[in-house]
N, C-alpha and C positions, 0 to 999 in steps of 0.2 A: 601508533602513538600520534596525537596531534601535534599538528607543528606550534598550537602554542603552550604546549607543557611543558615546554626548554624555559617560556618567558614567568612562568606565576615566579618560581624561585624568585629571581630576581627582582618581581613588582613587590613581593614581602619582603625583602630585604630594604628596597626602596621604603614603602611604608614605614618600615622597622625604623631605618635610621631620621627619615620626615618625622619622626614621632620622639624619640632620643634628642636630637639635636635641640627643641625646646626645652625638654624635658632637662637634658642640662645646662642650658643656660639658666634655665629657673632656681638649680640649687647651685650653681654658683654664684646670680644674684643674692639667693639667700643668705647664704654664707659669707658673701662680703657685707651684708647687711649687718648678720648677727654680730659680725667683728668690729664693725665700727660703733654699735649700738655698745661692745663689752668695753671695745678701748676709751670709750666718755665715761663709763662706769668706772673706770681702772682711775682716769685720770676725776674721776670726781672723790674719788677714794682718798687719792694723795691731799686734796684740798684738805677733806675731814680728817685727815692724821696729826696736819699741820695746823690747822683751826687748834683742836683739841691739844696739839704740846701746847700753842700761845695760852689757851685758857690756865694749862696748868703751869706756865710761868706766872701768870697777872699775880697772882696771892702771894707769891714769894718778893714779887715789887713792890707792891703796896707794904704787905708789913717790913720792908724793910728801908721804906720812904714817910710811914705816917709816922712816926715819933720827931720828925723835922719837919714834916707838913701838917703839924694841928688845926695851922689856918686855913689853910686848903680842902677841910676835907671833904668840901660840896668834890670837889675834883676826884678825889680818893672813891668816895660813895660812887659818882658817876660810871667810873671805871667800872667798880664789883658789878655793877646794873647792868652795865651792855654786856660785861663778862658771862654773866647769867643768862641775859638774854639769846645771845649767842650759844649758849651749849644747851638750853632748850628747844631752838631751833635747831641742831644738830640732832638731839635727841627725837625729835618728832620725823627728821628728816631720816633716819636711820630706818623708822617704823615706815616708814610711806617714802623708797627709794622713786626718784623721779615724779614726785610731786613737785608740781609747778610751782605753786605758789608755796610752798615750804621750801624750796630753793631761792624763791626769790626773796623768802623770811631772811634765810640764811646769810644769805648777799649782804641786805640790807644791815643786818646785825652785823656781819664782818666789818664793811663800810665805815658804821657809826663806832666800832671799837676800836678803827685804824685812828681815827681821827680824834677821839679821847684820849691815846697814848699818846698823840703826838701832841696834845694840850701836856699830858702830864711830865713831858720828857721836856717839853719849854716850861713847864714850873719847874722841873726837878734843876736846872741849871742857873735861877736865882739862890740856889742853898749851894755853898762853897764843900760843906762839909758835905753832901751827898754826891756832888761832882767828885770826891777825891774818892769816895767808899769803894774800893775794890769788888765790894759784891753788889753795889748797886752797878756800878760796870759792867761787871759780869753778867747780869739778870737784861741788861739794856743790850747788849751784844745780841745775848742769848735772843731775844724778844725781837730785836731788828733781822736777826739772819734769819727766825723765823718767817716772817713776815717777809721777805725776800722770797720764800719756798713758797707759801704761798701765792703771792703773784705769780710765780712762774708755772705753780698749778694749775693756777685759776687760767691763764692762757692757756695753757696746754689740754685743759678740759674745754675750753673753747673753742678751741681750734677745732679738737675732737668731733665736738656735738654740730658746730657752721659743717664740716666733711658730712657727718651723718645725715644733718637734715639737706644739705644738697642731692646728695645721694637720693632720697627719696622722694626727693621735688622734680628731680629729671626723668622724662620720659628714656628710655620702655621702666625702669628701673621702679616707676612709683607703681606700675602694676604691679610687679611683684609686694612693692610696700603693703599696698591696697588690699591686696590679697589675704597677707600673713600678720595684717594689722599692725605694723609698726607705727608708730607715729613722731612725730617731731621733738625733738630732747628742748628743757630751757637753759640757756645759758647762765652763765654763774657772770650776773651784774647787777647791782644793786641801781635800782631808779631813783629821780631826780630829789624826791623828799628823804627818801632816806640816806643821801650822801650830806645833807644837810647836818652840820656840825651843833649836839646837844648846847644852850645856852652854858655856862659854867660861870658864875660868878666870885672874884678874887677877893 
């Protein structure tokens, strides 16, 4: 027997585990990868549930504010428009998940519809008798703690997606990225024009 047939065993095993050891590092990069890629998915989700109750509050405020805002209704109309605008960009956003630029529709539409309720919650407190309405209260409650949910979404899906896209911008980690073709999430922020508040004329 040769004295070195005691040693192959051992150089394949070496080999073996030389070979394993990347080998799992690579699917536990992956695997952390996939998890943060799902958990901005999870938290973009929550955004879109919250979005969508506000949309289906707006219609129950309006009709239940334009019978005392006749004069107002450039304000009234403005609302229904970005409300719409908003759930089309939702809608398209659903069809095309992590489109860039359909998130950053989305943003933008959020944006200009925070800011027309907050025109129409400063007109609604010139009318005495819509300050006292029990269900205008109710629909304004309702509409404010949504909007609470969604900012806390909206951070939370950003935090999410800043985690994920660091995560693949850090070496060794963006080889794997590289590899299995991840690429960079956008975050849920509306830019400089579209935070810009619609004219509305009293």
């Amino acid at each position: 027997m040769s004295p070195y047939s005691f040693g192959v065993p051992y150089l394949i095993a070496a080999i073996i585990v030389l070979l394993l050891i990347p080998t799992i590092w690579i699917i536990g990069c992956y695997n952390r990868l996939v998890r943060g890629r799902v958990r901005a998915a999870n938290g973009f989700s929550q955004i879109d549930v919250q979005m969508k109750r506000r949309c289906d509050l707006i219609p129950n405020l309006v009709e239940a504010v334009k019978g005392y805002m006749s004069h107002e209704r450039q304000t009234l109309e403005s609302v229904i428009a970005a409300r719409s605008t908003a759930l089309a960009g939702l809608e398209t956003l659903g069809a095309q998940p992590q489109n860039a630029l359909a998130i950053q529709a989305v943003a933008g539409a959020s944006s200009a519809l925070d800011q027309l309720l907050m025109t129409l919650r400063v007109s609604i407190e010139k009318y005495p008798d819509l300050k006292a309405s029990t269900n205008v209260i109710g629909l304004q409650e309702e509409l404010v703690s949504t909007e609470n949910r969604i900012a806390f979404s909206r951070q939370a899906y950003n935090d999410a997606v800043m985690s994920f896209n660091t995560e693949i911008a850090v070496f060794p980690a963006n080889l794997v990225a590289m590899l299995f073709h991840f690429s960079a999430l956008t975050l849920f922020e509306a830019n400089a024009a579209d935070r810009l508040l619609p004219e509305v004329k009293f």
